[in-house]
VOGU-3710 file (C-alpha; in Angstrom, 3 decimals, decimal comma):
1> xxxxxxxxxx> -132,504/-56,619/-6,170  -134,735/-59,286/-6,379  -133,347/-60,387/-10,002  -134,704/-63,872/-10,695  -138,227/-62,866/-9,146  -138,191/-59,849/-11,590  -137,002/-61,740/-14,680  -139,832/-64,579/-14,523  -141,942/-61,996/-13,974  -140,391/-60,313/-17,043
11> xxxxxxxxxx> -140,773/-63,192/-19,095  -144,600/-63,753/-18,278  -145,114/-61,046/-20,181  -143,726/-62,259/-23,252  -140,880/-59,656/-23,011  -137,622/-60,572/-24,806  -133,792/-60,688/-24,202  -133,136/-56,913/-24,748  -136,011/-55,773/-23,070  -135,488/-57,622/-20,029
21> xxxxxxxxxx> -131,668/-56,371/-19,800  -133,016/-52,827/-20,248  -135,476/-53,067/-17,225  -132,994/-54,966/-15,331  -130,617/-51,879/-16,072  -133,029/-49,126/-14,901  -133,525/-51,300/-11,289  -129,649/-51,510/-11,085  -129,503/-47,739/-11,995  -131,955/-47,161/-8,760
31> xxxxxxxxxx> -129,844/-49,507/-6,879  -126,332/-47,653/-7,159  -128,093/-44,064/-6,477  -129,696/-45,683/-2,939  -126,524/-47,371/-2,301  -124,697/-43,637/-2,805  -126,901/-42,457/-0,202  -126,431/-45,422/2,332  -130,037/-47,033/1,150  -130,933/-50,303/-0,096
41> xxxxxxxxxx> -133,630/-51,484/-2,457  -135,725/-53,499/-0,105  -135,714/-50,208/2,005  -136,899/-47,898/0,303  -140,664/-45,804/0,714  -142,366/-43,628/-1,154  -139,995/-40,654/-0,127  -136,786/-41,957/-1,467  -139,013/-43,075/-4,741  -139,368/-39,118/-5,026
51> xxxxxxxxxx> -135,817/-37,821/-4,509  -135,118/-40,531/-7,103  -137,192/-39,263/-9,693  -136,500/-35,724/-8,515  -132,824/-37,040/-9,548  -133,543/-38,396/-12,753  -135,201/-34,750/-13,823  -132,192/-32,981/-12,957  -130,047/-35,186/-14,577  -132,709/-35,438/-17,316
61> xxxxxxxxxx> -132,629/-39,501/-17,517  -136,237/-39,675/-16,615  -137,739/-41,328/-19,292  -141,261/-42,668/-19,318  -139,884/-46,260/-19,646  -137,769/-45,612/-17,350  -140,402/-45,288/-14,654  -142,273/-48,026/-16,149  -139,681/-50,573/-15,972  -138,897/-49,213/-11,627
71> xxxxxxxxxx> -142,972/-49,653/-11,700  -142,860/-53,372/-13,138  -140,071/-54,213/-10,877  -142,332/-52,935/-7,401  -145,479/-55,005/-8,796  -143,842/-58,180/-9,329  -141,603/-57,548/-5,608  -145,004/-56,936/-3,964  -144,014/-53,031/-3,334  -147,390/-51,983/-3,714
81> xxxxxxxxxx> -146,871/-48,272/-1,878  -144,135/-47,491/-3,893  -145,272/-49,393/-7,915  -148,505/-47,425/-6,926  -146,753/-43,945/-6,504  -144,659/-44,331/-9,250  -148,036/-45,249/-11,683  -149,271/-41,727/-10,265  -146,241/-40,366/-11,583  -147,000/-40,858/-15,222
91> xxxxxxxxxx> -151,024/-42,285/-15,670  -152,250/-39,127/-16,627  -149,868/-37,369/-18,838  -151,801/-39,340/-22,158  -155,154/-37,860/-21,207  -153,600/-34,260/-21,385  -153,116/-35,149/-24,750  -156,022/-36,833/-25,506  -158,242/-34,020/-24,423  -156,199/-31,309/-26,794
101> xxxxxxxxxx> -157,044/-33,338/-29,486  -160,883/-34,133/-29,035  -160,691/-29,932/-28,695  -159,179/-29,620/-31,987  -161,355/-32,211/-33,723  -164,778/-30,857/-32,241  -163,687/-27,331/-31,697  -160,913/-25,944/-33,662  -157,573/-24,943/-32,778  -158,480/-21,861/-31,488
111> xxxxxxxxxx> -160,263/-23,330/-28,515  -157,043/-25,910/-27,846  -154,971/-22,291/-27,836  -157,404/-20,430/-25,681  -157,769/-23,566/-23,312  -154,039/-24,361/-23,461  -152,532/-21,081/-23,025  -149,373/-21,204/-21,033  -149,440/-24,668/-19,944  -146,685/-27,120/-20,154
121> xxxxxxxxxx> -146,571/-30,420/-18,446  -144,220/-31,258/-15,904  -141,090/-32,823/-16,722  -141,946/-37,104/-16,741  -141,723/-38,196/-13,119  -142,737/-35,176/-10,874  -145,477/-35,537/-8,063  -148,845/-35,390/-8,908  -149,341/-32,378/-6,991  -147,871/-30,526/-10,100
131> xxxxxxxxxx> -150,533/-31,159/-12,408  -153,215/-29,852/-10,152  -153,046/-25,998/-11,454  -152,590/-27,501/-15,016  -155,879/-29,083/-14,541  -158,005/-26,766/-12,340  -157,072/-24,018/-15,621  -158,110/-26,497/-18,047  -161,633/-27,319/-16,653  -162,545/-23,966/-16,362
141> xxxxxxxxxx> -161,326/-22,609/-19,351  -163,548/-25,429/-21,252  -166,408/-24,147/-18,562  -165,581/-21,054/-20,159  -166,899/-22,931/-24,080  -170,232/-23,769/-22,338  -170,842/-26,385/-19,533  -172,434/-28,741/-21,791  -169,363/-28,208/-24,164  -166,947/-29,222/-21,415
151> xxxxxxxxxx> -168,868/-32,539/-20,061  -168,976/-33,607/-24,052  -164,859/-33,141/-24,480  -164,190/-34,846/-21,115  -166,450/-37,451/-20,880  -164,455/-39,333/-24,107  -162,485/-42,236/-24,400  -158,932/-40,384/-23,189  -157,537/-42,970/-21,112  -156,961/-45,031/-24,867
161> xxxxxxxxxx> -158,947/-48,106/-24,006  -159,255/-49,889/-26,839  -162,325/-51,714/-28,324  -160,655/-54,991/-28,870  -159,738/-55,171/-24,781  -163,818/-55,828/-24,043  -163,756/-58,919/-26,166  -164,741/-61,066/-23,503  -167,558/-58,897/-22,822  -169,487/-58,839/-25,791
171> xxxxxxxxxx> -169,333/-62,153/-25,635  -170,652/-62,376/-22,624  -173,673/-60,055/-23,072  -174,668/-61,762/-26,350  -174,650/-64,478/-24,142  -176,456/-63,297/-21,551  -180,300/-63,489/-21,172  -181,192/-59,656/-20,599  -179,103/-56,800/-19,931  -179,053/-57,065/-16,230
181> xxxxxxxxxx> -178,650/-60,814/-16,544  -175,027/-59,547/-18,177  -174,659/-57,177/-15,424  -175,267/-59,581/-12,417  -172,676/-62,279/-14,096  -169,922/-59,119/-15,167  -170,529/-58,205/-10,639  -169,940/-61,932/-9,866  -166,672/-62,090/-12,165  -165,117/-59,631/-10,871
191> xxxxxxxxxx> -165,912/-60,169/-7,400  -163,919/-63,351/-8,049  -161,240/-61,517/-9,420  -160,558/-59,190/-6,756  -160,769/-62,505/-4,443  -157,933/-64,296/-6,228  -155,588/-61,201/-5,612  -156,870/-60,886/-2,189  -155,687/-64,456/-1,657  -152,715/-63,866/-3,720
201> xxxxxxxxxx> -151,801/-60,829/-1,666  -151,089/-59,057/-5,213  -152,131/-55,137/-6,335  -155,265/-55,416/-8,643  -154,446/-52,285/-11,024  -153,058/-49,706/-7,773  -155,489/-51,202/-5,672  -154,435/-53,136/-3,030  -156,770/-55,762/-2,475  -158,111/-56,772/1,359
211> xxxxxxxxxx> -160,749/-59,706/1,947  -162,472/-56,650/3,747  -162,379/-55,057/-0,067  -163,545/-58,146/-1,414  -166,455/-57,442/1,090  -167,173/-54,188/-0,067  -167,692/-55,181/-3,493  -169,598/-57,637/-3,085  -172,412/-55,821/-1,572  -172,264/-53,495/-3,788
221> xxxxxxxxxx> -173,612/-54,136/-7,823  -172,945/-50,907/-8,367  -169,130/-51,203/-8,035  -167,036/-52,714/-11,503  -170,472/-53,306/-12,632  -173,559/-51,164/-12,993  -177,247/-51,433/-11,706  -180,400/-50,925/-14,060  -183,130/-48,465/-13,066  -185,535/-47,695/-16,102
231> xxxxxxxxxx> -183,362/-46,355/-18,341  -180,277/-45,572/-16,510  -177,273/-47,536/-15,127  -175,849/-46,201/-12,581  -172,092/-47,152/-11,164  -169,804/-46,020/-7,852  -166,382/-45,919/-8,437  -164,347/-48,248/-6,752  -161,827/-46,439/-4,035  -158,694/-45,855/-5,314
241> xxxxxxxxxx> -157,169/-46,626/-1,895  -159,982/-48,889/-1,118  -158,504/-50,786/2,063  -157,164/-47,526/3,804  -160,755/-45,621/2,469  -162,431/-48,308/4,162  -160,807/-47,939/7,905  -160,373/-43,534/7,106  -162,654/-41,641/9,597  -161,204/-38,557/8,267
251> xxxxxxxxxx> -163,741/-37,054/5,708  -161,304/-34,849/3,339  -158,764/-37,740/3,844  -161,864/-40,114/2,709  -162,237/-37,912/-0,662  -158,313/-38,135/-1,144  -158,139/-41,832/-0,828  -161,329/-42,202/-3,079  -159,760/-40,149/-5,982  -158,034/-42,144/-9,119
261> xxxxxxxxxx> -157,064/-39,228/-10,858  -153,646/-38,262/-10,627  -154,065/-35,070/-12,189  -156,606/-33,772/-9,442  -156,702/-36,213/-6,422  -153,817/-33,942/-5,205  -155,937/-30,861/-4,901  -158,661/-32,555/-2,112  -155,710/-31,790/0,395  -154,478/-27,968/-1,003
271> xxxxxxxxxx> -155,505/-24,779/0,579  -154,754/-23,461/-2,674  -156,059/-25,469/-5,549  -160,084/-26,041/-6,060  -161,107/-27,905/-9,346  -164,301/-27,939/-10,379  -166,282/-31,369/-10,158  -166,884/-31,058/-13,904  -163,297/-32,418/-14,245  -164,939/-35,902/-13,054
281> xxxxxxxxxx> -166,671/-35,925/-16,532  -163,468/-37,480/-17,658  -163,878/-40,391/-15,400  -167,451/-40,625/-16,454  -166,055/-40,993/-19,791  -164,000/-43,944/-18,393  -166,629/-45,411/-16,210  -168,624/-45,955/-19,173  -166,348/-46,771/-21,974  -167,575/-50,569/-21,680
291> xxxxxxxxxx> -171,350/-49,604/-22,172  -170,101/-47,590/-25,198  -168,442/-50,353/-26,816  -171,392/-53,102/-26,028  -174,254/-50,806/-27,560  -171,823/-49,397/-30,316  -172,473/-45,798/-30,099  -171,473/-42,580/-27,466  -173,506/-43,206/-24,274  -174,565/-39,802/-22,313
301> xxxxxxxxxx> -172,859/-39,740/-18,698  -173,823/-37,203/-16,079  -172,028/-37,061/-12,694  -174,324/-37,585/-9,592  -171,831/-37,301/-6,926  -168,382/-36,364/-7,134  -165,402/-36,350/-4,438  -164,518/-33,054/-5,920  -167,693/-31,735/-4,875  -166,978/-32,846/-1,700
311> xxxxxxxxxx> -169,404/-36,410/-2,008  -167,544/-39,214/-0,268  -167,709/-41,417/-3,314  -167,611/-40,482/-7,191  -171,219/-42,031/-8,825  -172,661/-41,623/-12,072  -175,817/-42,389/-14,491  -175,608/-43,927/-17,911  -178,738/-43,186/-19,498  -179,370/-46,329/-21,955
321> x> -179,423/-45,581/-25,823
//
């Protein structure tokens, strides 16, 4: 184990003396169950990662933090693979939540039962591929409440981001001369940020980050910004897996490695599972969470093109209060 390396990195985060122990405890804990199966820590893929957490389930010591502090420990070792399979692990499970609730609150709790019936999420730590039947039963059960219905529920905030974390950016568009004067200078700032983890050879979010990525965004406005026509913005998603999306010349292996979700990327590759492109309402609801927040009321969101649906790229339209 990498020990001081973790630690500083530890400590940049303004975590304390117990916390610190306790993440350095859950690497160790990873370390002796490799070593028990004649595997080391600098070793290991994305397959042992699994039989780990397939271990900690049946031993039932698979907490959420837990998986968070194995997660920390990959980002700051430059792991990316494995800190970005263990983040698919356990990014979605809040916005299972989140979506029962907005049901409740804007439908009763006899549409949460009716949508909800029978479903229990997987134990903290299985593969992503078993929330895919969870989800494809959820989306069309709320199809089932009216189409309109369903895109209202999942195009809400349920990934939690909170208003305070866009500071910056109402800042900067008070600042700005126009709206696409703000829109130009948010492209250009984060152009530079992907650039400094390019250089830095560090995971921005669970993307890995390639000059050829850099590239990519750069010609594109519509990517971690948004473009103005009339009264619409309209944004592309980002790849999730942008580097290996961009070199990909398989098309359903394109759509996989375009997906963020971890509750439905899974289901691009099954024979078994189809979910409904109306489940990318939910990342519209993320996509424009920041647009929200700067005109201070619920934009409306329509999906244009949807890896789902079998598009090569998710891409969607703000229309401008």
């Amino acid at each position: 184990m990498r020990k001081d390396t973790f630690v500083e990195y530890l400590g940049s985060r303004g975590m304390g003396a117990e916390e610190i122990e306790r993440s350095v405890r859950s690497v160790m804990d990873l370390e002796d169950y490799l070593s028990s199966n004649d595997a080391d820590i600098e070793g290991i893929d994305v397959r042992l990662m699994r039989e780990y957490l397939s271990h900690l389930i049946e031993v039932k010591a698979n907490s959420m933090q837990r998986l968070v502090d194995l997660a920390r420990y990959f980002y700051a070792t430059g792991r990316h693979a494995v800190y970005i399979y263990l983040v698919s692990t356990f990014s979605g499970r809040e916005v299972l939540d989140s979506i029962s609730d907005k049901i409740i609150s804007e439908m009763g709790t006899d549409c949460q039962a009716r949508v909800f019936e029978g479903l229990e999420k997987p134990p903290v730590g299985s593969p992503p591929e078993s929330y895919i039947e969870n989800t494809m039963r959820i989306v069309c059960r709320l199809l089932d409440e009216g189409v309109d219905r369903c895109h209202e529920i999942l195009a809400d905030n349920h990934h939690g981001i909170p208003r305070d974390s866009f500071s910056r950016f109402i800042e900067m568009y008070r600042d700005s001369d126009s709206l696409d004067d703000f829109l130009a200078r948010l492209h250009r700032e984060r152009v530079s940020e992907l650039q400094r983890h390019s250089d830095q050879g560090k995971a921005w979010f669970e993307q890995e980050i390639t000059p050829e990525v850099v590239d990519m965004v750069r010609e594109n406005r519509e990517m971690l910004s948004a473009v103005r026509k009339g009264d619409h913005l309209y944004i592309t998603k980002i790849p999730y897996s942008p580097a290996q999306w961009l070199s990909e010349q398989d098309p359903v292996r394109r759509r996989y490695l375009a997906c963020h979700c971890p509750l439905a990327r899974e289901a691009i590759l099954s024979e078994e599972v189809d979910i409904p492109m109306d489940w990318c309402y939910c990342s519209g609801g993320f996509a424009k969470r920041l647009f929200d927040v700067l005109f201070n009321e619920f934009t409306e969101v329509e999906v244009l093109e949807s890896v789902l649906a079998g598009d090569d790229r998710c891409r969607f339209r703000i229309r401008l209060p």
